[in-house]
C-alpha positions in Angstrom: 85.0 102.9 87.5 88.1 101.2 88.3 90.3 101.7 91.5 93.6 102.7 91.4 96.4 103.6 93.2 99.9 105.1 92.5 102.8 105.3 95.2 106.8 106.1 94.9 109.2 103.7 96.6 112.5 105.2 97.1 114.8 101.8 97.1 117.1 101.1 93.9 116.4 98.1 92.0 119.4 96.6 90.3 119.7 94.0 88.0 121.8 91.0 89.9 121.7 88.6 86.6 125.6 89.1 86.0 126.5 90.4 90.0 129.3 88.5 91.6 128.4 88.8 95.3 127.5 86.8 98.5 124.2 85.8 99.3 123.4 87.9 102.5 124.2 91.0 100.9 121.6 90.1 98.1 119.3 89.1 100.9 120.0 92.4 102.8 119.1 94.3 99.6 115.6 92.3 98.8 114.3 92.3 102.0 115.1 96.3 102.6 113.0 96.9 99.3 110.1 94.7 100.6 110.3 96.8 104.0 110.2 100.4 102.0 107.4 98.8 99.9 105.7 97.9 102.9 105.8 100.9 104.8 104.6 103.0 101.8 101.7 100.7 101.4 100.9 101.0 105.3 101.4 104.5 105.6 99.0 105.1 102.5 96.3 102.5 103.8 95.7 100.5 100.5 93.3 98.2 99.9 92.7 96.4 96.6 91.1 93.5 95.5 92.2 91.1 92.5 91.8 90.9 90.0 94.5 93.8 88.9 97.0 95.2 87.0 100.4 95.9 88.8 102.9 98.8 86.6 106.2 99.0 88.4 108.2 101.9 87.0 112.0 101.3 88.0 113.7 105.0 88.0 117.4 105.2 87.7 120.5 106.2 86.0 121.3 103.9 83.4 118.4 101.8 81.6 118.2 98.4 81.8 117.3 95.7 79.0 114.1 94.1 79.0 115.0 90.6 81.2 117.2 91.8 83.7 114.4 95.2 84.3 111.9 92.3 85.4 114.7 90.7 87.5 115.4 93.6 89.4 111.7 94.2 90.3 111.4 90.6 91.9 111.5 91.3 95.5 109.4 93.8 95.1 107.2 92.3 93.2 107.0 89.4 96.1 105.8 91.9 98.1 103.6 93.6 96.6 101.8 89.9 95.8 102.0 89.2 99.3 100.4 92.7 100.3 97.4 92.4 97.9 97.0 89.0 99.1 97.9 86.9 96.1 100.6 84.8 94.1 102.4 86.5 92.1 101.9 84.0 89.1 98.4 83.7 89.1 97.6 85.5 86.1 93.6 85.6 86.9 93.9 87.8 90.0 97.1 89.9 89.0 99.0 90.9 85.8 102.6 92.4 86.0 103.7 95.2 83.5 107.3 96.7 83.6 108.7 100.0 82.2 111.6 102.3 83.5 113.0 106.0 82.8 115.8 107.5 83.4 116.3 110.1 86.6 118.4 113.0 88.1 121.9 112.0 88.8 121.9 109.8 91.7 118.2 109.4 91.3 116.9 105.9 92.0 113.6 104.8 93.1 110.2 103.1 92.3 106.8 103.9 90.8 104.0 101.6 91.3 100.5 101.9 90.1 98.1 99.1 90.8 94.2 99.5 88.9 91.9 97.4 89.7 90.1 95.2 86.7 86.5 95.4 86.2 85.2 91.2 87.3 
């Protein structure tokens, strides 16, 4: 039976495709969405092994098309690569899947579930 683990993030993901804005602020924003991924993934001791299937579930106000939904999940996506121990475009050790939904008001945040494939 496969492993798998599920987690919330609470960081907004944004898509930055048609954002005006310096570089350092888009840097500040990446690596503070790496560092909440990271601390969720410490606190709840994960351990997987690849190959596995990655579902990043961006919560938020407004829903974004298709493109610019796996644009905003880049950083974290990075990370969460990095974490498990892998490049992200390796396909045989790790395959990305994307979805959103809308939250409450002022709701913003992240749901990742990671299942590990049967080798």
């Amino acid at each position: 039976m496969p492993t798998e683990f599920s987690f919330y993030v609470p960081t907004k993901l944004v898509s930055e495709a048609n954002m005006r804005e310096h570089w350092a602020i888009k840097n500040k924003r990446k690596k503070g969405q790496q560092r909440a991924v990271e601390l969720v993934w410490l606190a709840q001791r994960i351990r997987v092994a690849p190959p596995v299937v990655v579902h990043l579930t961006r919560v938020g106000v407004r829903k974004l098309d298709s493109d610019n939904l796996a644009g905003s999940a880049k950083g974290v996506r990075d990370q969460i690569a990095k974490l498990i121990g892998v490049d992200d475009g390796d396909e045989r050790k790790v395959r990305w899947e994307y979805s959103q939904r809308k939250g409450l008001p002022r709701q913003y945040g992240l749901e990742v579930r990671i299942v590990e494939v049967d080798r």
